[in-house]
matplotlib code that plots the C-alpha trace (Angstrom):
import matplotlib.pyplot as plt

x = [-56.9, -54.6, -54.3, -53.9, -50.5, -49.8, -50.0, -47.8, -45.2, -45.1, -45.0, -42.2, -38.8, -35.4, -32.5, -29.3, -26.3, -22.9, -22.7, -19.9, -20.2, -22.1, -24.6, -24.7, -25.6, -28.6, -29.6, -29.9, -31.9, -34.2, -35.3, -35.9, -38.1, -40.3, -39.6, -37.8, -34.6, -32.6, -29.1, -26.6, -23.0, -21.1, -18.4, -17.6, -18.6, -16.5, -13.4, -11.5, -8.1, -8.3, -10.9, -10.4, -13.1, -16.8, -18.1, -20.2, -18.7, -15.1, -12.4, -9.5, -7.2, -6.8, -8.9, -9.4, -12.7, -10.4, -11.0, -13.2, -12.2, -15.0, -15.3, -13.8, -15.7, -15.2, -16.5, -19.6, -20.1, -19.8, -22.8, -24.9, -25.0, -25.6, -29.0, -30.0, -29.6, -26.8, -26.0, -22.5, -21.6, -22.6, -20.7, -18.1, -18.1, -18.6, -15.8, -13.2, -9.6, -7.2, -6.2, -5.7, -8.1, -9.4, -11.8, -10.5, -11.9, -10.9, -11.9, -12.6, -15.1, -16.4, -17.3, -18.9, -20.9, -22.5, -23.1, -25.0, -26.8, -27.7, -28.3, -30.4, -32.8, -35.9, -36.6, -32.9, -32.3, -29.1, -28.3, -24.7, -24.8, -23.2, -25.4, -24.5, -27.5, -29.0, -32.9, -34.1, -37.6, -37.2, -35.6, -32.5, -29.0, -25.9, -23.2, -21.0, -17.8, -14.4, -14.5, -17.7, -17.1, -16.2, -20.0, -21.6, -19.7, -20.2, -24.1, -23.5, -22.3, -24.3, -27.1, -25.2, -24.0, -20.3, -17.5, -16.5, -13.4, -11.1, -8.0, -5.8, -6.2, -3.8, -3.5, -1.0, 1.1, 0.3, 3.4, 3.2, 3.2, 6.0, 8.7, 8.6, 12.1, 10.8, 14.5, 14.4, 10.7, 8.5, 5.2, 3.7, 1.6, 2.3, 2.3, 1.1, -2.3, -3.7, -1.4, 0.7, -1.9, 1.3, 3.8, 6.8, 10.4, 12.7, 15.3, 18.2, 19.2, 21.7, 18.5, 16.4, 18.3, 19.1, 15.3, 14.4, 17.0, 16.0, 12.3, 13.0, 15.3, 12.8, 10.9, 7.1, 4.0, 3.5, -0.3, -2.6, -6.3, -5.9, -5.8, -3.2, -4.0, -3.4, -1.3, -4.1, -4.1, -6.3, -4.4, -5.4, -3.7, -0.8, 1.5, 4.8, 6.8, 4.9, 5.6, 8.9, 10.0, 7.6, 10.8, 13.8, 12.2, 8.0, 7.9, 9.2, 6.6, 3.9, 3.3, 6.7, 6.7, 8.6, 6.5, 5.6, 7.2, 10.3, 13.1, 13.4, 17.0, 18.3, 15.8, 15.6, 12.9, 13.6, 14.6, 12.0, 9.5, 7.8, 4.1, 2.6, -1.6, -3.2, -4.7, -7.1, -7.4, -5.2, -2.0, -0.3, -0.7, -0.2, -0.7, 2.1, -0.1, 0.3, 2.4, 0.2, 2.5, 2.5, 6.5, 6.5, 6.2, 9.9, 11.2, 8.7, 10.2, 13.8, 12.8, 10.4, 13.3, 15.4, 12.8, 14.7, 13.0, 11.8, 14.5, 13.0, 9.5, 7.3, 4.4, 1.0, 0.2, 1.8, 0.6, -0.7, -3.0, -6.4, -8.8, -11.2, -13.9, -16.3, -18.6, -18.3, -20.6, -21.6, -23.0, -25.2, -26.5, -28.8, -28.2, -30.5, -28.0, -30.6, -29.4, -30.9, -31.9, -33.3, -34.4, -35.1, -31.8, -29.4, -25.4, -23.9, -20.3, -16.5, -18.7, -20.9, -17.5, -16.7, -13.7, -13.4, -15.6, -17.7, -18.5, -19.7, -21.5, -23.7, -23.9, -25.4, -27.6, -28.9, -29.6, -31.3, -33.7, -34.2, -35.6, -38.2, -39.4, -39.4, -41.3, -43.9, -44.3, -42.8, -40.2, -36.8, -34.9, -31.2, -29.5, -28.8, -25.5, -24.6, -24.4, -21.1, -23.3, -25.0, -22.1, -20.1, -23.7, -23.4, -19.7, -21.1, -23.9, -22.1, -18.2, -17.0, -17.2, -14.1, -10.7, -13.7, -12.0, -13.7, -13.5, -13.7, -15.4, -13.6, -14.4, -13.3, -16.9, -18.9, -20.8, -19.1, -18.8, -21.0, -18.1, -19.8, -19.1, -15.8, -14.6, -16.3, -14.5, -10.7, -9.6, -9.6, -10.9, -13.3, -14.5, -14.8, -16.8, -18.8, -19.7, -19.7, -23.0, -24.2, -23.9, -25.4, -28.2, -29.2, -28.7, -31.4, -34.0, -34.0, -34.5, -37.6, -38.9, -39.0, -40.7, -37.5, -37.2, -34.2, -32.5, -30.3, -28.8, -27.6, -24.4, -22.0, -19.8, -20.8]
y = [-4.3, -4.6, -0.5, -0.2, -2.3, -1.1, 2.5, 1.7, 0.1, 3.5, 5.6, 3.4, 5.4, 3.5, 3.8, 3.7, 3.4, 4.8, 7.4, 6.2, 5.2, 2.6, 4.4, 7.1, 5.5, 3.5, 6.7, 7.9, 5.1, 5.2, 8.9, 8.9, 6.3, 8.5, 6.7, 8.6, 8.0, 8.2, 8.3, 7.9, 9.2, 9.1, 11.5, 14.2, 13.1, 9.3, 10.0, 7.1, 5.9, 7.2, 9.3, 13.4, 15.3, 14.7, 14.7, 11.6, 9.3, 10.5, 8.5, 7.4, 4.9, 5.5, 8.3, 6.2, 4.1, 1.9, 1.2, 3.4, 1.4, -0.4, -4.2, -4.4, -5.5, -2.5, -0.7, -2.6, -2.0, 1.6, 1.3, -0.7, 2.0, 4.2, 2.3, 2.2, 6.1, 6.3, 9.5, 8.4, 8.1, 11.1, 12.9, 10.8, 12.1, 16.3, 15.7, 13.4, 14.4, 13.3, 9.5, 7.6, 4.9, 5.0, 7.0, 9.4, 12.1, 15.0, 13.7, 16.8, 17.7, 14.5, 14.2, 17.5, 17.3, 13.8, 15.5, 18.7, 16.4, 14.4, 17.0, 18.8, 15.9, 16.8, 12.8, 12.2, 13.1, 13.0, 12.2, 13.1, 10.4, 6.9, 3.8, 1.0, -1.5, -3.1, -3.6, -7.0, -5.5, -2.4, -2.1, -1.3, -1.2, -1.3, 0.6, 1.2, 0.2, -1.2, 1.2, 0.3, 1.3, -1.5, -1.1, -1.6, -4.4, -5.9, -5.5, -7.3, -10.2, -10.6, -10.7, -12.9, -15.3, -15.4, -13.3, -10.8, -11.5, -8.7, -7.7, -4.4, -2.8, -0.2, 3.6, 5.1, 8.0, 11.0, 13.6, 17.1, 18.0, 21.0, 18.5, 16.1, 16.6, 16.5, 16.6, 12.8, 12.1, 12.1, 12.3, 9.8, 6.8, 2.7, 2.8, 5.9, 5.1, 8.2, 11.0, 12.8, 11.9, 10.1, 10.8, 8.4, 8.1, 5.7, 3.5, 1.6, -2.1, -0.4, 1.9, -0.5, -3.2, -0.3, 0.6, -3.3, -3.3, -0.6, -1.2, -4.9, -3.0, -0.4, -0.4, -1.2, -0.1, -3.1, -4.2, -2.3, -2.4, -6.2, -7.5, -11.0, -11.4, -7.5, -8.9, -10.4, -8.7, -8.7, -10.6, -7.6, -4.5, -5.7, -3.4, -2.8, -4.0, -7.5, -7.8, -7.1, -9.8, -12.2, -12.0, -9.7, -9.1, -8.8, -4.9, -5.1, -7.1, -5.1, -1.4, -1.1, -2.5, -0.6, -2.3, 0.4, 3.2, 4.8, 7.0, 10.0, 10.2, 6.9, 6.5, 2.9, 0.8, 1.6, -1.6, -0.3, 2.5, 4.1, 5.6, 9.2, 9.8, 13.4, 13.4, 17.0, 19.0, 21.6, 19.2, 19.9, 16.7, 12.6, 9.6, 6.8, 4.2, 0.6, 2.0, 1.1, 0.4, -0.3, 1.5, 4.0, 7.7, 8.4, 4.9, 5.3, 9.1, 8.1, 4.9, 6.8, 9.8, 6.6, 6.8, 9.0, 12.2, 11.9, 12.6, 15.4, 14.7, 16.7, 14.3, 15.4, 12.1, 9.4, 5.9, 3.8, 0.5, 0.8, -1.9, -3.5, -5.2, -7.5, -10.1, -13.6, -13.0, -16.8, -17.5, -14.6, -13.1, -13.6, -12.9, -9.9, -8.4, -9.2, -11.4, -14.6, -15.0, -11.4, -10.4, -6.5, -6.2, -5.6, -5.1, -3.1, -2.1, -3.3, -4.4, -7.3, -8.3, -6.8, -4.4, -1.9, 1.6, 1.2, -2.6, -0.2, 1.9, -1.0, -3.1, 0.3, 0.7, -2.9, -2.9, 0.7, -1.2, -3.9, -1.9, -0.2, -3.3, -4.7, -1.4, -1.8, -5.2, -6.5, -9.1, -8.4, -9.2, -10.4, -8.9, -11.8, -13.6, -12.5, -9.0, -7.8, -6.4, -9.9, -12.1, -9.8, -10.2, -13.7, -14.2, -12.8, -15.4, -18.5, -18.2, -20.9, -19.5, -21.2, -18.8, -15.9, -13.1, -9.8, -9.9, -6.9, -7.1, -9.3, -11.5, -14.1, -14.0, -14.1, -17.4, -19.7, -18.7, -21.8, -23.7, -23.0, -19.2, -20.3, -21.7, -19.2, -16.1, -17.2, -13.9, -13.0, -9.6, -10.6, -12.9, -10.0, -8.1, -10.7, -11.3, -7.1, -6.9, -10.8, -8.5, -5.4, -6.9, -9.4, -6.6, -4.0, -6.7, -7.5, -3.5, -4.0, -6.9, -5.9, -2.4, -0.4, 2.4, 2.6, 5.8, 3.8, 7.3, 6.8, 4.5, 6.7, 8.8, 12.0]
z = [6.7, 3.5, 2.9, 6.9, 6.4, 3.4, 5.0, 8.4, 5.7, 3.9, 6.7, 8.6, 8.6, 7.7, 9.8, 8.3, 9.9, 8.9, 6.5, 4.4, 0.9, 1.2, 3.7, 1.4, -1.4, 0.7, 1.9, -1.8, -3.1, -0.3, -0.2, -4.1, -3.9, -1.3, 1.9, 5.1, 6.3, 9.3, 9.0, 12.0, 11.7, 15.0, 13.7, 14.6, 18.3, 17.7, 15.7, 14.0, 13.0, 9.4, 9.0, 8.6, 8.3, 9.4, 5.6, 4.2, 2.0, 3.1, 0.6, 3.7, 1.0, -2.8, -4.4, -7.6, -8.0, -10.3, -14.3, -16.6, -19.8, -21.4, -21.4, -17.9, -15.2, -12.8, -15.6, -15.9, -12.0, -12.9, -15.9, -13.4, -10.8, -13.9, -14.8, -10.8, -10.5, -8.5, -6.6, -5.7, -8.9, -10.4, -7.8, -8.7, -12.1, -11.2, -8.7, -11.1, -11.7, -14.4, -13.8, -17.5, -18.2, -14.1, -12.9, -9.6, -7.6, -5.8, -2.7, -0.5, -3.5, -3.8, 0.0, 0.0, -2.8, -1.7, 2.2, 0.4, -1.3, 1.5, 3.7, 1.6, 0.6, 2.5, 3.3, 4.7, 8.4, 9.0, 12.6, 14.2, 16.7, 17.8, 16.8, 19.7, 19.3, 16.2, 16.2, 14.7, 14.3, 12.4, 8.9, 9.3, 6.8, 8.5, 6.7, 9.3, 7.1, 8.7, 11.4, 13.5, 16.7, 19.6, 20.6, 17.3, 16.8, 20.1, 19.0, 15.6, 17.3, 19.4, 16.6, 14.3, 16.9, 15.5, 16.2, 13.7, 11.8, 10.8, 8.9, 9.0, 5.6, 4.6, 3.5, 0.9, 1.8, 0.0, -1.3, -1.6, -5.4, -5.1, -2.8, -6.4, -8.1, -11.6, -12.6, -12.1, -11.8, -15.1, -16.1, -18.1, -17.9, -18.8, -22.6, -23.1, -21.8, -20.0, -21.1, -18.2, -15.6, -13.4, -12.0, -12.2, -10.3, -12.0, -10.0, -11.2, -10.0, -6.9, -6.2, -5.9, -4.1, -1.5, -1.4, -0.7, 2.1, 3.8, 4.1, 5.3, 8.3, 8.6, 12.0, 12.2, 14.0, 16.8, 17.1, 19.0, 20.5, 21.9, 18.5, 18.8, 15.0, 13.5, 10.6, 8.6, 5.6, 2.4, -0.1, -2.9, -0.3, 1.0, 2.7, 1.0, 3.2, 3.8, -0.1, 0.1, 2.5, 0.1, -2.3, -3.7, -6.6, -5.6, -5.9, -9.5, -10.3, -8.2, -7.5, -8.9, -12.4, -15.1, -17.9, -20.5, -19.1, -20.9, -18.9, -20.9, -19.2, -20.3, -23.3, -21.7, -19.4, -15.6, -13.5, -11.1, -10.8, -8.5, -9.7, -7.6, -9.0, -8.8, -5.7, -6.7, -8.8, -7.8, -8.7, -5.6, -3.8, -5.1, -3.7, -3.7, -6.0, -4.6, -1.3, 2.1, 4.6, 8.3, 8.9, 12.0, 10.6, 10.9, 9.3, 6.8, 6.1, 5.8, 3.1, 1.2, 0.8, -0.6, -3.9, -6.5, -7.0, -3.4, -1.6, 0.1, -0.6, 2.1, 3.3, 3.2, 4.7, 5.8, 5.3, 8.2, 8.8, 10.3, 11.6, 9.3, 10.5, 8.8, 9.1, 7.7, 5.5, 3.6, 7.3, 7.1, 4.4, 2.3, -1.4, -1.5, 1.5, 4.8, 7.3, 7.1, 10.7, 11.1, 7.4, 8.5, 8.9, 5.6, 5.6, 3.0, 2.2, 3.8, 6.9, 4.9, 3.7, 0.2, -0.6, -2.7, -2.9, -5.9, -4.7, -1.5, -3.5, -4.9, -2.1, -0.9, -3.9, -3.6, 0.4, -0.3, -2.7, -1.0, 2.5, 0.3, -1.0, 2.7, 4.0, 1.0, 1.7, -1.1, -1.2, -1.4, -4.8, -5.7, -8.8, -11.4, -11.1, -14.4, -13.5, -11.7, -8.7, -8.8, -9.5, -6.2, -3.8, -4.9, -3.4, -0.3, 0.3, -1.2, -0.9, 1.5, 5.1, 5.5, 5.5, 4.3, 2.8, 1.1, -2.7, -5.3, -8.5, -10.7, -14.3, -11.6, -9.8, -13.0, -14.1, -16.4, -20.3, -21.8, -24.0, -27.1, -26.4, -25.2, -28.0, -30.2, -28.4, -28.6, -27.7, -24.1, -24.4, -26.8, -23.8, -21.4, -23.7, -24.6, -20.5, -20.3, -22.5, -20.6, -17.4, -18.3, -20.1, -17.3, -14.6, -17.2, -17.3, -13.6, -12.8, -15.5, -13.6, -10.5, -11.7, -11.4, -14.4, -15.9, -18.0, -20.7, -21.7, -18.2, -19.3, -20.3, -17.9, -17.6]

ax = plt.figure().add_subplot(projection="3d")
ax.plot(x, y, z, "-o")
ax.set_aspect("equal")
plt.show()
């Protein structure tokens, strides 16, 4: 009777829905590890606010999966999807472009390379179709990121018994490379860390006061969809223009810090600067770093124009705020991801209330584990707090559900430093790597435990 189980577990086929990063990544970690999966994109059919293309893991906001520089903890999220094989991040690596200390992509590449992938695993089916219910009975991951469609998440209430809550988050405008007046732009990046890899347009005090002005005048999108409560933000991607009215002088000490940056003009600090990233390889388009905004497309044309070595800046994009949608995630989930009134189900990504793409990419990696272990009869396991996929899964299931908000992967989440350590380690980076190699060596032993190979030639970056 045991095999007979054991057999209809193996056999059982894994639905995933939503194809994004985090759905990506589950599908990954499921069809290496032999089991079948199903995997439901409704685009092309259902289009969305911010979406493109129809590819899988499609970047919509920055294309930069944030710090490469050891001893940080984005990094050590990085070298833990490392040890669990992660697909995403390979790709990640084949498709990166020039960014300093971060690690970016070419996002057209790295979309296309994680769909042939994908779509070429003979385990993954990839399915072009809407998901509108949610099964309680069947293992499924739901991945559908901030976008789910009304149905979906008409569905996922009505399984969780709570309303979803929601914020708008925000995408940067993106410049054409050629419209860049490098006669008053430069390239370099904050105290010569990362070469040329940024772009940089300097303002004086007039420039900038002028710049402040106009974006406070400047006309905004009203809310849309029904939504009484669109202007609920995530703290950590504000819009400019909702930082701008927080004070005369929040921009300077924002996106628009001059600290470590020299212009060659003047020989001098700027008051203010503006910073553009690569955006591909081909150098011909940059993203506005730190500038979501929710400005109608002709107001937000005539400010950005105000930015010196802008001022006739063609717009490959233009930025604009699109739904989020996520779940209150302390009231439901578990800390191995399933909920914890319907344990076959698991959330992963923006949707089980996280930000941040490689924090989607594990969450991914951790609810793709965990369904095997569910279809093989096995239980499910949490990575260890001290991890930075542990100490972010942790958040999730034990934040206060009060005022919820998503949260990316900060030293903030990680357990205490015992106080001998503390006052061993007087130096703060000495601190950080000191909970760096904590992390990674909890998060290798729990892969051990639970019978999970690991690759340790694996933590480097390609």
């Amino acid at each position: 009777m045991r095999n007979y189980a054991m057999m209809r577990h193996m056999s059982e086929m894994i639905e995933i829905i939503g194809g994004g990063l985090a759905g990506s990544e589950a599908a990954w970690q499921v069809a290496r590890r032999g089991l079948r999966v199903r995997l439901l994109e409704m685009r092309p059919g259902r289009a969305t606010g911010a979406h493109r293309t129809d590819g899988l893991a499609e970047l919509v906001c920055s294309n930069s999966l944030k710090s490469d520089l050891p001893d940080t903890a984005p990094r050590l999220l990085k070298d833990e999807l490392r040890a669990g094989k992660s697909l995403l991040l390979d790709v990640a690596h084949e498709a990166s472009v020039p960014a300093g200390g971060a690690l970016a992509v070419d996002r057209e590449r790295f979309s296309a390379l994680v769909t042939e992938r994908l779509a070429t695993h003979p385990l993954v089916e990839i399915c072009r179709e809407e998901a509108t219910t949610i099964d309680p009975q069947r293992i499924t991951i739901v991945a559908a990121g901030p976008l789910a469609s009304p149905t979906l998440s008409a569905s996922l209430v009505r399984l969780t018994g709570e309303q979803n809550l929601y914020f708008f988050d925000a995408i940067s405008p993106i410049v054409d490379g050629e419209s860049i007046d490098f006669g008053i732009a430069f390239r370099a990046a904050r105290y010569d860390k990362g070469g040329d890899d940024y772009v940089n347009c300097p303002m004086n005090r007039e420039e900038y006061e002028r710049f402040h002005d106009a974006l406070l005048a400047a006309e905004t999108v009203s809310p849309h969809e029904g939504l009484e409560d669109e202007e609920k933000y995530f703290e950590g991607c504000l819009p400019i223009e909702e930082l701008a009215r927080r004070g005369r002088d929040t921009l300077r000490f924002g996106p628009m810090k001059p600290v470590g940056l020299t212009d060659p003009r003047t020989g001098r600090e700027p008051y203010a600067c503006v910073q553009l990233r690569l955006e591909n390889l081909m150098a011909d388009a940059y993203n506005i770093v730190g500038f979501q905004c929710h400005l109608k497309y002709g107001a937000q044309q005539t400010v950005l124009r105000l930015i010196p070595g802008l001022e006739k800046a063609e717009f490959i994009r233009l930025g604009q705020m699109h739904r989020n949608t996520y779940i209150c995630a302390p009231r439901i989930l578990r800390d191995t991801l399933q909920m914890r009134d319907h344990p076959r189900v698991l959330l992963a990504g923006q949707i089980s209330g996280i930000e941040g793409y490689t924090e989607a990419m594990a969450t991914g990696m951790i609810a793709g584990l965990n369904a095997v272990r569910i279809a093989r009869g096995l239980d499910p396991s949490a990575p260890p707090r001290e991890s930075a996929t542990g100490s972010l899964i942790h958040y999730l299931s034990h934040a206060l559900p009060e005022n919820y908000q998503p949260a990316n992967t900060t030293f903030a989440l990680f357990p205490p430093i015992p106080e001998a350590e503390r006052k061993r380690l007087r130096r703060k980076a000495d601190r950080h790597r000191w909970q760096v190699e904590r992390g990674l060596a909890a998060f290798l032993e729990w892969l051990g435990a639970i019978g999970e190979a690991t690759v340790d030639d694996r933590l480097s970056p390609n």
